[in-house]
Each structure stands twice: as structure tokens, then as C-alpha cells.
C-alpha positions as CSV (number, residue, x, y, z in Angstrom):
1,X,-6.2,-7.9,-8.4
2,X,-5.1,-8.5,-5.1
3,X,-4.3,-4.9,-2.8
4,X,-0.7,-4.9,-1.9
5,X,0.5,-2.7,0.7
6,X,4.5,-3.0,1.7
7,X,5.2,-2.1,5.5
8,X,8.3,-0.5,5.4
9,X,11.3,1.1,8.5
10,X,14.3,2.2,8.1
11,X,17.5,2.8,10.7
12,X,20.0,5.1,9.9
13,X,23.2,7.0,11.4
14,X,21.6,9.7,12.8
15,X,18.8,12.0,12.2
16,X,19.0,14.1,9.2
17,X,20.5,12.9,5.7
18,X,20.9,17.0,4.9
19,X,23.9,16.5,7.9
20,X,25.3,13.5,5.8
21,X,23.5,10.5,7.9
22,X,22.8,7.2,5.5
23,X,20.7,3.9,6.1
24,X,21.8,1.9,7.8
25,X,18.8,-1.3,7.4
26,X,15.7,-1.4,5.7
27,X,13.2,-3.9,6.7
28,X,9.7,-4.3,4.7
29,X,6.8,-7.3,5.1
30,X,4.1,-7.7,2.5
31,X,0.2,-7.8,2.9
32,X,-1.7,-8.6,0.1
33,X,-5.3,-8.1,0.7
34,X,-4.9,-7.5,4.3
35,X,-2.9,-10.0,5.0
36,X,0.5,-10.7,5.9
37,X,2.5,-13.1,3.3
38,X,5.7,-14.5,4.1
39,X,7.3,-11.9,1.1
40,X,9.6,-9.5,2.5
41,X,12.9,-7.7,2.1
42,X,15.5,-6.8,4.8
43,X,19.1,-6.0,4.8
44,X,22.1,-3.9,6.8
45,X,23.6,-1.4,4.8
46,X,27.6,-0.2,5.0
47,X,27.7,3.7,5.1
48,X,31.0,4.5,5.0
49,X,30.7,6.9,7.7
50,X,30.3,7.2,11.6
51,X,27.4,5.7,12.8
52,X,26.3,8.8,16.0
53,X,26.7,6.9,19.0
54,X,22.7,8.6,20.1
55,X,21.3,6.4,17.6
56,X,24.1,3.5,18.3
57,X,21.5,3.3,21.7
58,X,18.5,2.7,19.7
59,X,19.1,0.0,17.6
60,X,22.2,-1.1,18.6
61,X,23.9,-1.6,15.1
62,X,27.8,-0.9,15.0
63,X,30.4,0.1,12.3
64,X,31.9,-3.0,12.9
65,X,28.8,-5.0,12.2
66,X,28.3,-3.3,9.0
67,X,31.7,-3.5,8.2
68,X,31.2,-6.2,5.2
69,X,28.0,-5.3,4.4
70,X,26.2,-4.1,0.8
71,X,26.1,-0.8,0.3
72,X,22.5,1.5,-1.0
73,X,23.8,1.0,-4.8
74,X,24.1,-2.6,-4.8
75,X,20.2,-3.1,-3.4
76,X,18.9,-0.4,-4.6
77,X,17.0,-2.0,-7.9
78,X,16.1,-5.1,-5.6
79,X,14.1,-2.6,-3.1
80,X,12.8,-0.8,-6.2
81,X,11.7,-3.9,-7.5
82,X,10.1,-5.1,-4.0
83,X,7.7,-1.9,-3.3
84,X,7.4,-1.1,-7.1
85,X,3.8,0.3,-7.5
86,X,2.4,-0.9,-3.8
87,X,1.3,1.2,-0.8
88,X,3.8,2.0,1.7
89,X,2.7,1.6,5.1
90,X,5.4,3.5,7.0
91,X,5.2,5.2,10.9
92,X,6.5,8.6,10.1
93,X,6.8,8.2,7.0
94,X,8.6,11.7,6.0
95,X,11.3,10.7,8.0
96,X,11.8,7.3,5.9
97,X,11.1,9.0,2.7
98,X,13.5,11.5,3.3
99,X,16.4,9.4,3.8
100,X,14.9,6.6,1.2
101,X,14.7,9.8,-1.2
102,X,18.6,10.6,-0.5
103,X,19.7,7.4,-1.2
104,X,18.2,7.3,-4.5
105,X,19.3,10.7,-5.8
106,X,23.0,9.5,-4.1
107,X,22.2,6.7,-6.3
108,X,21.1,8.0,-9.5
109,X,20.7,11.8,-10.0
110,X,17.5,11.2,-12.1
111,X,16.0,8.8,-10.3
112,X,12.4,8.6,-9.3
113,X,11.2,9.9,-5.4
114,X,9.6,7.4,-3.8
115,X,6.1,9.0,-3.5
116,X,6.3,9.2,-7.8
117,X,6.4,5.4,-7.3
118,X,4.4,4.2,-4.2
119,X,1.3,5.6,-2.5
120,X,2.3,6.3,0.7
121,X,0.2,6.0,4.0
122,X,1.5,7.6,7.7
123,X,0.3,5.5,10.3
124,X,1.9,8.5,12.9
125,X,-0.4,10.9,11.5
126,X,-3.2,8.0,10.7
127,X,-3.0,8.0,14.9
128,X,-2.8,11.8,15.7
129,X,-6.2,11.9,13.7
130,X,-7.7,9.4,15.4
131,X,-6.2,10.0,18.9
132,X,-5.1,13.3,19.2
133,X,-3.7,14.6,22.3
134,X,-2.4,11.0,23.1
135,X,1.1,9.7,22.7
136,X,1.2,7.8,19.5
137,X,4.7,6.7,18.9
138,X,4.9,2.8,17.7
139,X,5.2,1.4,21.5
140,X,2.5,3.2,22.5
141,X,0.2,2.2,19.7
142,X,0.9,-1.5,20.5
143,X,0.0,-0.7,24.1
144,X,-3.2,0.9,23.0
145,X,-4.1,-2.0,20.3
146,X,-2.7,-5.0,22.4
147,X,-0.3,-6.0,20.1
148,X,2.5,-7.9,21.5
149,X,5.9,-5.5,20.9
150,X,7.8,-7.5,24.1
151,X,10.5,-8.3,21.6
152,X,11.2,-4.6,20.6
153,X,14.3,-4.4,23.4
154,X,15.8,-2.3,20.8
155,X,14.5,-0.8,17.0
156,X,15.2,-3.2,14.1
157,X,14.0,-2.1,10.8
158,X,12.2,-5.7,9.6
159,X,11.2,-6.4,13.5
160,X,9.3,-2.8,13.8
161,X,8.1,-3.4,10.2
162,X,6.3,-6.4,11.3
163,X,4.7,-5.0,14.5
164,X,3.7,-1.9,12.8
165,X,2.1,-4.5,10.3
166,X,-0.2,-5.7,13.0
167,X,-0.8,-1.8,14.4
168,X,-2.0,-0.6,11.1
169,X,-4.4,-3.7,11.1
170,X,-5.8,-3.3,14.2
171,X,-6.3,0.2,13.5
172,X,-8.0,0.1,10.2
173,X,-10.1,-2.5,12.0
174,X,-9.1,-5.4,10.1
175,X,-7.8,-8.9,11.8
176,X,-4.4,-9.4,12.3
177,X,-4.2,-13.5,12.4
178,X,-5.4,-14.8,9.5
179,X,-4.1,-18.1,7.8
180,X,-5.8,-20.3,4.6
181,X,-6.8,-23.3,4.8
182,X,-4.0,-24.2,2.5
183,X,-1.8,-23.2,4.5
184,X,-2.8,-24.8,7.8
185,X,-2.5,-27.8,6.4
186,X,1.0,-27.0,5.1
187,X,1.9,-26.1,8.6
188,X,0.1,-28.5,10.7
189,X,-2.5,-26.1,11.7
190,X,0.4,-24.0,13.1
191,X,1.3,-20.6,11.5
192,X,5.1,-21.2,10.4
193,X,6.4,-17.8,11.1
194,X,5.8,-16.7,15.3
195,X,6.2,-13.4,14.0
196,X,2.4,-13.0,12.9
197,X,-0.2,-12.3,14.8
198,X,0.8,-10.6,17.7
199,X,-2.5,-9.3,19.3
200,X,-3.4,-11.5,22.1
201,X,-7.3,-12.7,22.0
202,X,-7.5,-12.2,25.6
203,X,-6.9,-8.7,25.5
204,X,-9.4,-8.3,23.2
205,X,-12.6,-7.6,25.1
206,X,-15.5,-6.0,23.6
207,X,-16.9,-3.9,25.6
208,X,-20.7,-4.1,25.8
209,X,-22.8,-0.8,26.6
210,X,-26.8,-1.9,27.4
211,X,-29.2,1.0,26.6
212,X,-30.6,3.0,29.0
213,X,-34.4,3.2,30.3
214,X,-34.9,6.1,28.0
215,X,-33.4,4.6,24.9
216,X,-35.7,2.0,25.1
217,X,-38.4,3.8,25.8
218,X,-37.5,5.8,22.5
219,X,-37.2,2.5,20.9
220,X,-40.1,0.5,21.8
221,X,-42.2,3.9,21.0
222,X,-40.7,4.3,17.6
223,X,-42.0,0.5,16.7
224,X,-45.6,1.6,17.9
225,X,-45.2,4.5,15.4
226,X,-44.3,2.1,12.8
227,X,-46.4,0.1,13.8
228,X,-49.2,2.0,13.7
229,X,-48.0,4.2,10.2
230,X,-47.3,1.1,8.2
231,X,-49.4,-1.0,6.1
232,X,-47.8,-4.4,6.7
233,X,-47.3,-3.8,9.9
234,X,-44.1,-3.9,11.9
235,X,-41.4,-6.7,11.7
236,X,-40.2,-6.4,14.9
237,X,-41.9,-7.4,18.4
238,X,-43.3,-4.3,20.0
């Protein structure tokens, strides 16, 4: 069975949903076996209260432009349905779950928390492990990885969810572009959707490190050893 991992962000009214604050937008994008399908699920959420005009800078999403928009109850078994049993790949991910975890219980008293239903994986502390000491908020991660956030003049749930896609790629080591054959032909030979694939091969230099005089010295003295030791000899050139 195919891996299926959901890349998921949220934007909300303000910081904490203990002070009231809802979600505002949810954006997700699939992966299935490491890489990204053209499955996802976004929309803008009405939350019938103030949005604070702090986080009005960030992503730049009015009460006006929400004003005929869904609210959590009438999505919420559509994003159950969407993530249902997959990994969540989510950049601080308590802060997501938290609010996701409100909703829900706004929702339906009884209802399940998201982490009783989805594995959850925190690329923010995926990145403090693996570069600690360094500044590893989602810009800075692109920086670090190449990948292309030039776009990101502001946070947008599905837009961040799709760039974080191709951070958590590159730093699980995986590839970011891939595309069947199928589907190359479908397209041309052109990925349909710009979106994917945003680490530029240029930037992508492998850096080369030649040995030293005494690590070769160590090596070519190990294959006389071998040499030397082993009844069929040694396989490599001394």
C-alpha cells in the first residue's frame, strides 16, 4: 500500500484558540509515496468574530473576505475525510493541532483529537534536531534547502503547505521533482501544476571533499593488509 502523508497549515484570527481565536484557512497537499499528487484540500473559513489586525499583517485575510464563506461545521467531515488515517506533515504542528483540536470539540463534543486519528510529524522540531542553534522557521528552511519560497509575500495556508511539502523532502533526503512517465506524456513533458518542484537544480551543488595524504595512506595500507591476510586475494588495485 502506497505511504500517504498530508502536508497540512492552517491561518487563524490570532494566536491562541483558549483567547477565542478560530481558523480562518486550511490548506493541505498529498504525497503518496514521496511524492506530490495533485490531491488536495483548501478552503477560507467565516469565524464570526474579529480577525486581530497583528495577524491581518501576515496573511492578509479580512472579515470582509470571509464574509460569505463556510464555516468549521460545514467542512469539517470533508477534512476528516481528506487526512483520515495519513501522516500529517505540519511545521509546528502543536500550534495547528491545537486550534484543528478546538474546532473539532466546537464541533462535536465527542469528537476524535486529531493525533487519535493521524500520525503526526513536526518538521519545526524535525529541524531543531538536525540544526540546532540555527533559525528554522519555514523561510529560513527554504533558504537553507534552496527551495524556491519567492511567492510567499504573505502566509497562505495551501501556498505554505506546498512549500513545506518540498522542505520536508529535501530534508528527509528525498527528491522533490518527480513526474511518471504517464504523466509526462499527459502533460507534454511539462509538469501541469508550477507549483511542484520548487528546488532549483543549480543550487544544488554537491560538494566534493578529496581525501587527504594520510587517508590514503591509511587506505592503500589497509588493501596491503587485505591483501596479504586473504586467501583470494584483494579485489581492489593496491
Amino acid at each position: 500500500m502506497a505511504m500517504r502523508q498530508i502536508v497540512l497549515d492552517t491561518e487563524t484570527t490570532g494566536l491562541s484558540p483558549q483567547d477565542g481565536h478560530r481558523i480562518i484557512e486550511i490548506g493541505c497537499v498529498e504525497l503518496r509515496d514521496r511524492r506530490l499528487t495533485r490531491n488536495r484540500f483548501h478552503c477560507y473559513l467565516q469565524p464570526d468574530r474579529e480577525i486581530d489586525a497583528a495577524a491581518v499583517k501576515i496573511h492578509g485575510i479580512t472579515n470582509a473576505f470571509l464574509a460569505d464563506k463556510p464555516r468549521f461545521a460545514e467542512v469539517a467531515e470533508a477534512l476528516l475525510c481528506f487526512i483520515q488515517g495519513a501522516e500529517l506533515i505540519i511545521h509546528n504542528a502543536s500550534f495547528d493541532i491545537g486550534f484543528l483540536n478546538h474546532e473539532l470539540r466546537s464541533w462535536q463534543a465527542d469528537a476524535l483529537k486529531v493525533e487519535d486519528q493521524c500520525e503526526i510529524t513536526d518538521t519545526l522540531l524535525m529541524a531543531r534536531r538536525q540544526h540546532p542553534g540555527q533559525r528554522n522557521s519555514l523561510d529560513a528552511l527554504c533558504k537553507r534547502y534552496g527551495v524556491d519560497n519567492s511567492q510567499r509575500e504573505r502566509h497562505g495556508a495551501l501556498l505554505d503547505a506546498e512549500i513545506l511539502a518540498d522542505v520536508y523532502l529535501a530534508m528527509t533526503g528525498g527528491q522533490v521533482k518527480l513526474h511518471l512517465e504517464s504523466e509526462s506524456r499527459e502533460t507534454g513533458g511539462r509538469p501541469e501544476d508550477p507549483a511542484h518542484g520548487r528546488i532549483r537544480a543549480e543550487r544544488l551543488q554537491l560538494r566534493v571533499i578529496p581525501a587527504t595524504d594520510a587517508e590514503l595512506a591509511a587506505h592503500h595500507a589497509r588493501l596491503a593488509a587485505i591483501q596479504t591476510t586473504s586467501a583470494e586475494g584483494c579485489l581492489w588495485p593496491i
